[in-house]
N, CA, C and O atoms as a DFTB+ gen file, in Angstrom:
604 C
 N C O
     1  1     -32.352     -53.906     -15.129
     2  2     -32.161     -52.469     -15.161
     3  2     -32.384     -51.906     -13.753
     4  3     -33.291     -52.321     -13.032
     5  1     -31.489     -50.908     -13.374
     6  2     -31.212     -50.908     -11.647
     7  2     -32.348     -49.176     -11.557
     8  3     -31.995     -48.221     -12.249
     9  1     -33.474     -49.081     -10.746
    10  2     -34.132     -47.761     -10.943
    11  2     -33.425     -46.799      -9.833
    12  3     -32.966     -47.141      -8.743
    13  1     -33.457     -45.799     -10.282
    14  2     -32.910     -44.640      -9.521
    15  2     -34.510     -44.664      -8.648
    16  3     -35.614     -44.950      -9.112
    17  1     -34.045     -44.148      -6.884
    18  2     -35.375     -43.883      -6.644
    19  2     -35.007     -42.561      -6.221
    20  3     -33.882     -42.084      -6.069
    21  1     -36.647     -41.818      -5.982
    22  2     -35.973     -40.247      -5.999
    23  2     -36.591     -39.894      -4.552
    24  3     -37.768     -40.040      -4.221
    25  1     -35.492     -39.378      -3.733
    26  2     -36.324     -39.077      -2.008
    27  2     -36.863     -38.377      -1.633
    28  3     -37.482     -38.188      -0.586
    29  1     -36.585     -37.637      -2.929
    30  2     -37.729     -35.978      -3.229
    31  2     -38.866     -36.366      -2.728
    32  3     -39.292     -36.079      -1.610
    33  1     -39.404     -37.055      -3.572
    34  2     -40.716     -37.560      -3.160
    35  2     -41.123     -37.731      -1.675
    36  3     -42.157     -37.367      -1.115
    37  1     -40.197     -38.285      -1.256
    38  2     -40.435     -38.145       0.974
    39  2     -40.227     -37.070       1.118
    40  3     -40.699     -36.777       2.216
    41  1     -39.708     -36.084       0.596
    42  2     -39.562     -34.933       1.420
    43  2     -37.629     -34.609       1.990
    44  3     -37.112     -33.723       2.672
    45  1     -36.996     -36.014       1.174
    46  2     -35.851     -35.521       1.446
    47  2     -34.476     -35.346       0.107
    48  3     -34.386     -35.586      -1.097
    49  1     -33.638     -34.827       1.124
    50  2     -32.861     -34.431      -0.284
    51  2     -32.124     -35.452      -0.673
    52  3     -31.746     -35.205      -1.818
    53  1     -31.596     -36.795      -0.201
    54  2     -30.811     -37.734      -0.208
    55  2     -31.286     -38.729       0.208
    56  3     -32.413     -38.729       0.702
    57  1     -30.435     -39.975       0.094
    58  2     -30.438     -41.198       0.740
    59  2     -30.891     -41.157       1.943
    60  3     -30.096     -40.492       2.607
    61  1     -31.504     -41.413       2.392
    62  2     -31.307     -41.708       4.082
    63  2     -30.657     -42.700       4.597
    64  3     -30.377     -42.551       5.786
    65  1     -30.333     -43.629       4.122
    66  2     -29.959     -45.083       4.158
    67  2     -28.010     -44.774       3.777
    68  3     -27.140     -45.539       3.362
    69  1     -27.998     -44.072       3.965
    70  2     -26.363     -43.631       3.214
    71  2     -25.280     -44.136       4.337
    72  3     -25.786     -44.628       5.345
    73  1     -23.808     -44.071       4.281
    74  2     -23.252     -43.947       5.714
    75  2     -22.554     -42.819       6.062
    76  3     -21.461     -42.867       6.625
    77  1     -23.165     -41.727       5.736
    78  2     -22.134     -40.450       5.840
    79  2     -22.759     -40.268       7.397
    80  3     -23.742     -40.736       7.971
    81  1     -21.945     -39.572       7.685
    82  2     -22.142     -38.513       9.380
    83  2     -23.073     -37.658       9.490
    84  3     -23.228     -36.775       8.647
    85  1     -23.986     -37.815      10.753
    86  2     -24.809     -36.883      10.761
    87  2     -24.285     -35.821      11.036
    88  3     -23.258     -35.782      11.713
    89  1     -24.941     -34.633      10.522
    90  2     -24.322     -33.494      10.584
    91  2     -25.430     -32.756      11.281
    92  3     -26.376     -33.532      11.418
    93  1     -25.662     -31.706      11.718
    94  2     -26.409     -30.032      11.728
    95  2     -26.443     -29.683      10.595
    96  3     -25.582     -29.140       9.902
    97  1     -27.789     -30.096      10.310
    98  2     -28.617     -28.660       9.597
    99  2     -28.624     -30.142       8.186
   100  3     -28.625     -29.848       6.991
   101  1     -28.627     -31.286       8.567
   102  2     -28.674     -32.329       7.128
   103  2     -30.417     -32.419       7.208
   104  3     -31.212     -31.870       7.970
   105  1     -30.548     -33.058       6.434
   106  2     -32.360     -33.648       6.097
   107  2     -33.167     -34.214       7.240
   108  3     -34.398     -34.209       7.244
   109  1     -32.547     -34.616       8.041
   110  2     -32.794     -34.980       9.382
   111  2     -32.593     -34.639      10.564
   112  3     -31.755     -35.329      11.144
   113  1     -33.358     -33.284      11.529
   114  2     -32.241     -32.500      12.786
   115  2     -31.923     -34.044      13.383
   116  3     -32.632     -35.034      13.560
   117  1     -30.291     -33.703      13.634
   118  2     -29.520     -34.424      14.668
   119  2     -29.926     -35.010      15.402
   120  3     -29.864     -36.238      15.458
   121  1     -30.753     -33.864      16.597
   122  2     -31.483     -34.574      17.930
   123  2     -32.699     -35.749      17.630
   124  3     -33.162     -36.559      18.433
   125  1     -33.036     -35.559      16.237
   126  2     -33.637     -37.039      15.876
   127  2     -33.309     -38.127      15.236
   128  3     -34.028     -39.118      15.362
   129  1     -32.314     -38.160      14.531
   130  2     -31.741     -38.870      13.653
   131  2     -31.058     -39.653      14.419
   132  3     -31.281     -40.861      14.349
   133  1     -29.948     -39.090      15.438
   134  2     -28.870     -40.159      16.135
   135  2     -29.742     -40.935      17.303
   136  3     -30.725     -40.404      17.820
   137  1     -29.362     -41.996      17.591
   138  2     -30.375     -42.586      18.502
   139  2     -29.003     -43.288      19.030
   140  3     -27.987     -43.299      18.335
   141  1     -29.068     -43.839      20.253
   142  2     -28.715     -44.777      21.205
   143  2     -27.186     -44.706      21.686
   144  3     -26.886     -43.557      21.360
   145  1     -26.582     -45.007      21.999
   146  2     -24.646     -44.262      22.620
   147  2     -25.094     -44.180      24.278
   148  3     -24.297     -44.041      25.206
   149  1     -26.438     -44.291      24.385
   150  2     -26.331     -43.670      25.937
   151  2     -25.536     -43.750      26.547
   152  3     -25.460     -42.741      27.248
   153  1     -24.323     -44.853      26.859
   154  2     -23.381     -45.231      27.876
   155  2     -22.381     -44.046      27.563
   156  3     -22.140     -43.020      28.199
   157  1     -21.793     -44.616      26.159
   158  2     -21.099     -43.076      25.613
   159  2     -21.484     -41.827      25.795
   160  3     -20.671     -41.088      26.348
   161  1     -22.701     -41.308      25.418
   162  2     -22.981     -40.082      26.045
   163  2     -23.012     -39.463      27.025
   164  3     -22.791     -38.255      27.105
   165  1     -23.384     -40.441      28.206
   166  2     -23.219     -39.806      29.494
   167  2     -21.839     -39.638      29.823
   168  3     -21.319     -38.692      30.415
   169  1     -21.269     -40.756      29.330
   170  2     -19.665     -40.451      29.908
   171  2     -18.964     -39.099      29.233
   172  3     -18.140     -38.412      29.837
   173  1     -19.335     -38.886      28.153
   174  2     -18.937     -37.342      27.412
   175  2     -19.600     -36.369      28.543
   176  3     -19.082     -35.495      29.238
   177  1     -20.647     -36.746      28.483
   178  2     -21.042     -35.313      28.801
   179  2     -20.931     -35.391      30.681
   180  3     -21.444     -34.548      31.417
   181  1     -20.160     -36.578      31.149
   182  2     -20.066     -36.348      32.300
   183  2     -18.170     -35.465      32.706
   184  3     -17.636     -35.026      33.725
   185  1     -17.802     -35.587      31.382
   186  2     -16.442     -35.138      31.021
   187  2     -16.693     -33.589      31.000
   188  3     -16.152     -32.836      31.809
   189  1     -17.792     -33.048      29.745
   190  2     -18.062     -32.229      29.799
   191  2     -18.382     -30.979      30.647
   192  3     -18.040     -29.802      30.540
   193  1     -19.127     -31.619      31.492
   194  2     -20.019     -31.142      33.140
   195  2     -19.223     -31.048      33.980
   196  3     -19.599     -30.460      34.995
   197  1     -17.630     -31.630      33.940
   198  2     -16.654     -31.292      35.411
   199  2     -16.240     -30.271      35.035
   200  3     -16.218     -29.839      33.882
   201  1     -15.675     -29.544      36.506
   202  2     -15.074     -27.846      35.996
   203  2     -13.767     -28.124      35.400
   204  3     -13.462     -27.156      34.704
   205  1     -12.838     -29.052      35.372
   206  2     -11.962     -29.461      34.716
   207  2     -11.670     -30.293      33.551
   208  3     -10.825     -31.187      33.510
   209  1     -12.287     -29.996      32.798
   210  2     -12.900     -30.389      31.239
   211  2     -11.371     -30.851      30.785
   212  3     -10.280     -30.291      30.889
   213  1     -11.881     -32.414      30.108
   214  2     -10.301     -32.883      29.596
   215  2     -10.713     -32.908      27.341
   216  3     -11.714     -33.269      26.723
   217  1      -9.842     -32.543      27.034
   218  2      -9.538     -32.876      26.167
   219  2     -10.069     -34.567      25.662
   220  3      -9.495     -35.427      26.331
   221  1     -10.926     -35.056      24.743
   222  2     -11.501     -36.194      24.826
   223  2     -10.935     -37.252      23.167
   224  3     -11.335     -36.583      22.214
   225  1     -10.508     -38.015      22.854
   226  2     -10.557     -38.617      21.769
   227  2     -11.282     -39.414      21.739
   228  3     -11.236     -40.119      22.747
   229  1     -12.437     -39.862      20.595
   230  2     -12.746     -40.974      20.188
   231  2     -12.210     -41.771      18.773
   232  3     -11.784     -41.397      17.681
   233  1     -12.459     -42.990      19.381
   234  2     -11.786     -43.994      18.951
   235  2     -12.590     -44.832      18.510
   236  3     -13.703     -44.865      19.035
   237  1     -12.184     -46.035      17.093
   238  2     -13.198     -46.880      16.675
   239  2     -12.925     -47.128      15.369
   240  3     -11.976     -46.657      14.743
   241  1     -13.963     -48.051      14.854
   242  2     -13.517     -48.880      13.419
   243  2     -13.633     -47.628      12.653
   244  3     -13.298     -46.559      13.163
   245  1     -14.185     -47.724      11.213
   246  2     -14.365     -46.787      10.418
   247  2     -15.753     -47.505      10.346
   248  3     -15.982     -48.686      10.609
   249  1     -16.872     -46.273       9.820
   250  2     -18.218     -46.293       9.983
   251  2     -19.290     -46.516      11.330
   252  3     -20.518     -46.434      11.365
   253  1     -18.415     -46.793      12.284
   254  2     -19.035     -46.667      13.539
   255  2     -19.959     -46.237      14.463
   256  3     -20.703     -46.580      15.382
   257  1     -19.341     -44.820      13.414
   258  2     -20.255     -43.560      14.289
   259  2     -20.040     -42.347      15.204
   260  3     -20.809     -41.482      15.623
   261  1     -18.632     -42.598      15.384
   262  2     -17.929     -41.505      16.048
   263  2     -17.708     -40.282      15.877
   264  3     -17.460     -39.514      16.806
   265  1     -17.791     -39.833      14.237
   266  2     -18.002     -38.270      13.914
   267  2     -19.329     -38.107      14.198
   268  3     -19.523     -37.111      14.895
   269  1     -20.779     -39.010      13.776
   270  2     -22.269     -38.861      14.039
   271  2     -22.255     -38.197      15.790
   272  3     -22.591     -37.080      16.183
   273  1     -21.823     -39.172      16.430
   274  2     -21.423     -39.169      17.968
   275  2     -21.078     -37.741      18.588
   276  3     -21.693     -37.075      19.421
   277  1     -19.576     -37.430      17.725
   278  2     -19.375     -36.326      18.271
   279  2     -20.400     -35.005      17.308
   280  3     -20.854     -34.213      18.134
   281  1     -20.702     -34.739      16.285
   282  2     -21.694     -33.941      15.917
   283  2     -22.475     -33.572      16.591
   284  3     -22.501     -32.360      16.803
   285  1     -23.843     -34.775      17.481
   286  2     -24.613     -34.882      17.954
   287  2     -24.156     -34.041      19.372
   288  3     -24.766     -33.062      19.801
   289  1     -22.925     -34.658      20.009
   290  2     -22.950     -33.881      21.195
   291  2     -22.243     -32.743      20.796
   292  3     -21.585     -32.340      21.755
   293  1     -22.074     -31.981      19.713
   294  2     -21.921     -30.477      19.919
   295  2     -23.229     -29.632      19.419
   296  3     -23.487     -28.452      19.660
   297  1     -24.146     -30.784      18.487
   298  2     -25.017     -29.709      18.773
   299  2     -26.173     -29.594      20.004
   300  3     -26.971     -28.672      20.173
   301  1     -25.963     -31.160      21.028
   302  2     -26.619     -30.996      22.168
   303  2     -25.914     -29.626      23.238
   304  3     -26.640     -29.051      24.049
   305  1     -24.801     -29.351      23.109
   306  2     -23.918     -28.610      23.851
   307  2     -24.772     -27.166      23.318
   308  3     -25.594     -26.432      23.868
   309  1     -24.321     -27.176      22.378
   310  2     -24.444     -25.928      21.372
   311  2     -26.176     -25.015      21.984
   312  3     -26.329     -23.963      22.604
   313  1     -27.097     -25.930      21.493
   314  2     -28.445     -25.175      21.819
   315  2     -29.336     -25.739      23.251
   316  3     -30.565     -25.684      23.301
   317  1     -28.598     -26.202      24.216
   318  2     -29.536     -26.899      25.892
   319  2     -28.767     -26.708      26.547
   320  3     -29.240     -26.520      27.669
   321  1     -27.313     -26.599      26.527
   322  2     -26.475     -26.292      27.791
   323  2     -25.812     -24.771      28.156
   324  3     -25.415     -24.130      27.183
   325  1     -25.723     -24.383      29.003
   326  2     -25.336     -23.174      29.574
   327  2     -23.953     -22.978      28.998
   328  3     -23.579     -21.856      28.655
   329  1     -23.321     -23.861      28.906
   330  2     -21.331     -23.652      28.727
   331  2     -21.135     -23.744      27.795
   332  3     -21.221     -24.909      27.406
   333  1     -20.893     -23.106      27.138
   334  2     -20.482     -23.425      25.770
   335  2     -19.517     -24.071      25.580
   336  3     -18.790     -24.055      26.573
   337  1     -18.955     -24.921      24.400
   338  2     -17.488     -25.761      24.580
   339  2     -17.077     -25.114      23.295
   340  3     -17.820     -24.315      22.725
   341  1     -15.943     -25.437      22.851
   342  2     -15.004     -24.878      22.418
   343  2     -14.740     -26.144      21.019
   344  3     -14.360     -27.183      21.558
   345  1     -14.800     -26.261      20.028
   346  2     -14.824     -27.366      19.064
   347  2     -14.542     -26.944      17.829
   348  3     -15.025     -25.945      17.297
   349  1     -13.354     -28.081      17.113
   350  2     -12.724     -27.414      15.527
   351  2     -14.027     -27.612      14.912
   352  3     -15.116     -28.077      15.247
   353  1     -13.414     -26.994      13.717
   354  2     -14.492     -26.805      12.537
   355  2     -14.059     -28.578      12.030
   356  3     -14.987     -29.372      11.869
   357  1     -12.792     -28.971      11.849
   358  2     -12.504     -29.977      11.306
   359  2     -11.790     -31.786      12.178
   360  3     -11.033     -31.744      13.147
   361  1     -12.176     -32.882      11.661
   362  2     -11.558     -33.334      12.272
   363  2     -10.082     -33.344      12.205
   364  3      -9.424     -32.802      11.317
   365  1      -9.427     -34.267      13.617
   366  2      -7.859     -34.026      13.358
   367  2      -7.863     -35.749      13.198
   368  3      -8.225     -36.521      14.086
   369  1      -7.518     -36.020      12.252
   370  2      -7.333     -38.055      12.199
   371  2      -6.171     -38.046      12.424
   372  3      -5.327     -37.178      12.202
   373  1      -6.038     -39.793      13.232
   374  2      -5.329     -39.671      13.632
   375  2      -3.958     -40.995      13.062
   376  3      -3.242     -41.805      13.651
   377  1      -4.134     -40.657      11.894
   378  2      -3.049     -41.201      11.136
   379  2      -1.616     -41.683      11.837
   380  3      -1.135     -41.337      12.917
   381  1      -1.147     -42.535      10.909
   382  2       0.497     -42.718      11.436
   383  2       1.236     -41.559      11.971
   384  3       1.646     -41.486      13.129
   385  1       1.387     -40.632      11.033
   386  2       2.195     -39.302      10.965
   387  2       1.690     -39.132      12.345
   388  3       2.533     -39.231      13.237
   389  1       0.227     -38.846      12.745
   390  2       0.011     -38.142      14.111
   391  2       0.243     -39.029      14.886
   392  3       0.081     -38.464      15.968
   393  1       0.553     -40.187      15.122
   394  2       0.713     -40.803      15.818
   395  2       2.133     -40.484      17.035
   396  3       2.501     -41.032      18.075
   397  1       2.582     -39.381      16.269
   398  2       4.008     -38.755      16.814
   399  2       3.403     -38.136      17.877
   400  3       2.239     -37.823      17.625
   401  1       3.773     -37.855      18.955
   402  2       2.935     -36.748      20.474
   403  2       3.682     -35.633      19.462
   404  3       2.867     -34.769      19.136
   405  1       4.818     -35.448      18.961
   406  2       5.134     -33.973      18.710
   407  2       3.980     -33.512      17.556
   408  3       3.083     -32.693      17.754
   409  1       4.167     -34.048      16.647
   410  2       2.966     -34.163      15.712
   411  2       1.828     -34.049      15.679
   412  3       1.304     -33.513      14.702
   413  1       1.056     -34.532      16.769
   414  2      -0.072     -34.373      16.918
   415  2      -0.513     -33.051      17.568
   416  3      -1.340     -32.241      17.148
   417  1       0.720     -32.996      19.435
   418  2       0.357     -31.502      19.412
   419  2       0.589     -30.364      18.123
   420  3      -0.123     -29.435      17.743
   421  1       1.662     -30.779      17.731
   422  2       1.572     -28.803      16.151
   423  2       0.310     -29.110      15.923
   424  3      -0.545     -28.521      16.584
   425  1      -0.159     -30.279      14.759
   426  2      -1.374     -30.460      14.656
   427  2      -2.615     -29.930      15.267
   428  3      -3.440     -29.394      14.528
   429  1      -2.789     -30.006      16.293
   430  2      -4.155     -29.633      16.974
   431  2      -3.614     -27.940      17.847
   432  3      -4.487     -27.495      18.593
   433  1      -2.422     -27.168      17.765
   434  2      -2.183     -26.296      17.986
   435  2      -2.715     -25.697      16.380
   436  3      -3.548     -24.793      16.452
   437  1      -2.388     -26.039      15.264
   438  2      -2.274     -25.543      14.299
   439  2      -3.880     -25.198      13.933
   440  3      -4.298     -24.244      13.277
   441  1      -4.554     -26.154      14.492
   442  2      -6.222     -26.242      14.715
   443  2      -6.628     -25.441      15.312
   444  3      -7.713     -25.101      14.840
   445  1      -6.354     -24.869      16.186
   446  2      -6.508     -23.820      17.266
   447  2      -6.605     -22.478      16.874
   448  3      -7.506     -21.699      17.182
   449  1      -5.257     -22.170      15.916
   450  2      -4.698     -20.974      15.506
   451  2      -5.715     -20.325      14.429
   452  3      -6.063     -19.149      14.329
   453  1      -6.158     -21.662      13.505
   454  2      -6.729     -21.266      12.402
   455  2      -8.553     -20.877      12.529
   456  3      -9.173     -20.158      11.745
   457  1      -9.230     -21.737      13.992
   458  2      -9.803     -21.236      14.745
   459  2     -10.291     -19.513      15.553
   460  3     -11.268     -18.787      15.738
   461  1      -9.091     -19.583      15.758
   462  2      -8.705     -18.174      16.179
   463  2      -8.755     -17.222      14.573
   464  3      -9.343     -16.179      14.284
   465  1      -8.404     -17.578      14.258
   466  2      -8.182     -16.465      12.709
   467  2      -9.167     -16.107      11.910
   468  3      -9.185     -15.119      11.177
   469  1     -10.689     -17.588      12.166
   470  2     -11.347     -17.487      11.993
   471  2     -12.696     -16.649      12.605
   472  3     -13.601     -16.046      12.028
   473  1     -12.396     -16.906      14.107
   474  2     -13.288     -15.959      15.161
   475  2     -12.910     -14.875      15.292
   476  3     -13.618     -13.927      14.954
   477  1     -11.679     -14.710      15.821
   478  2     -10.896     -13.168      16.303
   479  2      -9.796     -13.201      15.733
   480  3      -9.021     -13.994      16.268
   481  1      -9.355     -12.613      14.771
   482  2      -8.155     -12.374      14.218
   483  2      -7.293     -11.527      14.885
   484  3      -6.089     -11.585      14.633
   485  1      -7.725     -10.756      15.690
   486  2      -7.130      -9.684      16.416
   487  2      -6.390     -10.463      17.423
   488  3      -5.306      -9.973      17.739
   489  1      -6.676     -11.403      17.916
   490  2      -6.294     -11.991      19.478
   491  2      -4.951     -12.494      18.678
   492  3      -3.921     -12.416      19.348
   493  1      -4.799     -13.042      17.229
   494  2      -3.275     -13.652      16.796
   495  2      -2.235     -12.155      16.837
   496  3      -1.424     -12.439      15.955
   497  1      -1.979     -11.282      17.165
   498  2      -1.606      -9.930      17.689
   499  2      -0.676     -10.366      19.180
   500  3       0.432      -9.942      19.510
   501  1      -1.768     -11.576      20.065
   502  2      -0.847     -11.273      21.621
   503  2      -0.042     -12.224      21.261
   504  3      -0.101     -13.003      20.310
   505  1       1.135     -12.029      22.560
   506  2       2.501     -12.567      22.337
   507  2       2.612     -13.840      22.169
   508  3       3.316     -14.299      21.270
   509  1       1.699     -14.851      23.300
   510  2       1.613     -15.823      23.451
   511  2       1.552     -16.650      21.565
   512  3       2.319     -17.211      20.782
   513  1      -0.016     -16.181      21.653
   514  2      -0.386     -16.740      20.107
   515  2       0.665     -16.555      18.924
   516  3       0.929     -17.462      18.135
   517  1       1.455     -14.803      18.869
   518  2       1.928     -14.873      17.872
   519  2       3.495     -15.917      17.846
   520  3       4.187     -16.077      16.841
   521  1       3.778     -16.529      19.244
   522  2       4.965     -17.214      19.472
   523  2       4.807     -18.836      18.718
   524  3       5.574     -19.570      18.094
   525  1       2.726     -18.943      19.367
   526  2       2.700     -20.490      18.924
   527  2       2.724     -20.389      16.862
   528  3       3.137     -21.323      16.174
   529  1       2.242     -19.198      16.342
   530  2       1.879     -19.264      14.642
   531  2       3.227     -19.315      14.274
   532  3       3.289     -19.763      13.129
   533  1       5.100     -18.885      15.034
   534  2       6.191     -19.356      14.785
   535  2       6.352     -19.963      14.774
   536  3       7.069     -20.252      13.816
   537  1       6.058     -20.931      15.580
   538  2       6.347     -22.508      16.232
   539  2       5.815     -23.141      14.895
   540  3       6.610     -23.703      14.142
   541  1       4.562     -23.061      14.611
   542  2       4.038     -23.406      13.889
   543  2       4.403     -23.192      11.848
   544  3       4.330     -23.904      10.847
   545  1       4.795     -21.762      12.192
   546  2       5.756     -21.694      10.433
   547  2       6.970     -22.547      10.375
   548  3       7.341     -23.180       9.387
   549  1       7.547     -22.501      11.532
   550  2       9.189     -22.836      11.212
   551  2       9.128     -24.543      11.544
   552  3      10.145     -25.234      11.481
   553  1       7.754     -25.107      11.912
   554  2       7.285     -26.449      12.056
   555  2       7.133     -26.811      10.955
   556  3       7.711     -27.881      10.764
   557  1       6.532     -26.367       9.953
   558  2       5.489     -26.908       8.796
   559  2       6.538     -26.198       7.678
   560  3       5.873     -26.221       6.643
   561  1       7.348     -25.812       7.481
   562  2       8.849     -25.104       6.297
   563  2      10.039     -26.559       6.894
   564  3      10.666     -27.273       6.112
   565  1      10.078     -26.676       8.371
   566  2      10.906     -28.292       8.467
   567  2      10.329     -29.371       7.708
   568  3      11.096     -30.075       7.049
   569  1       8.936     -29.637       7.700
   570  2       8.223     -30.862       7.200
   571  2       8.373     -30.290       5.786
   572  3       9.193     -30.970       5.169
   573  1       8.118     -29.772       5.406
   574  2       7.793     -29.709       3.684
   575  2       9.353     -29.143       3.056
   576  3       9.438     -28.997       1.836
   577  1      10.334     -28.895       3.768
   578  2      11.941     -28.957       3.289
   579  2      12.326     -30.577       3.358
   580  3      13.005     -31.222       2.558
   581  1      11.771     -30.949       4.387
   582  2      11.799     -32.884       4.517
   583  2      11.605     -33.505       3.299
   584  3      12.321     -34.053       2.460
   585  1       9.748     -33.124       3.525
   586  2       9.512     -34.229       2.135
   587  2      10.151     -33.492       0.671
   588  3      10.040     -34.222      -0.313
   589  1      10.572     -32.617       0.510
   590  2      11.290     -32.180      -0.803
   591  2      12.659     -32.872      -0.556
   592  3      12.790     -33.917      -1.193
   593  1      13.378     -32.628      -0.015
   594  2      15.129     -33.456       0.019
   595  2      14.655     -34.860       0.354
   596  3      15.361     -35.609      -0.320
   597  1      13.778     -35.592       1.090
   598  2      13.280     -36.883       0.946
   599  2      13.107     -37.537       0.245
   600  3      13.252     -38.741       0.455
   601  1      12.547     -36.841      -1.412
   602  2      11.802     -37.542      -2.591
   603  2      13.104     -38.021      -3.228
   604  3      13.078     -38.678      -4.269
């Protein structure tokens, strides 16, 4: 007979032993939970620290650690550094489909927009933005007229 154990009892709400992603604000703050990447980290955050900040992907098996990874350095960004960075709410995976450059940019434009809609709704108003949320309707009415005449 297999016993449930309960983590209540430590003081936490879950497994600890689990493999989900550390997050902000889970049973464990971040800045203690994630341990070791140093090589990785510095190189982020030496990406981070130039005035010409690149766009960064990580890459890796599945369970690795790379959402923990990147979590960790937004909430090191977030509450010790002066600059704030700029980061989706969601990841963008990077599936076959994205594997397209056209694809991937709508994708992470489309990330952007909904970003925006979420912070300042007002700013989807200037020309620029309201040109990319076209780009972006008459993008995503091609794909889903596709997969309907496709099936």
């Amino acid at each position: 007979m297999k016993s449930s154990l309960n983590w209540q009892q430590f003081g936490l709400k879950n497994n600890p032993y689990d493999t989900l992603p550390l997050v902000e604000g889970g049973d464990i703050a971040i800045q203690d939970a994630f341990v070791g990447r140093q090589k990785e980290r510095k190189f982020i955050d030496a990406i981070f620290e130039s005035e010409d900040r690149a766009c960064i992907t990580i890459c890796g098996d599945t369970g690795v650690g790379k959402t923990s990874l990147t979590n960790f350095e937004k909430v090191v960004w977030k509450y010790t550094q002066t600059r704030l960075l700029f980061s989706f709410r969601r990841e963008i995976e990077a599936c076959d489909e994205l594997l397209n450059k056209r694809a991937f940019i709508i994708e992470i434009l489309g990330s952007v927009i909904r970003e925006i809609k979420l912070l300042d709704p007002k700013l989807l108003k200037e020309d620029l933005l309201m040109r990319i949320q076209a780009i972006l309707d008459i993008s995503q009415s091609i794909s889903i007229s596709a997969g309907i005449s496709g099936g």
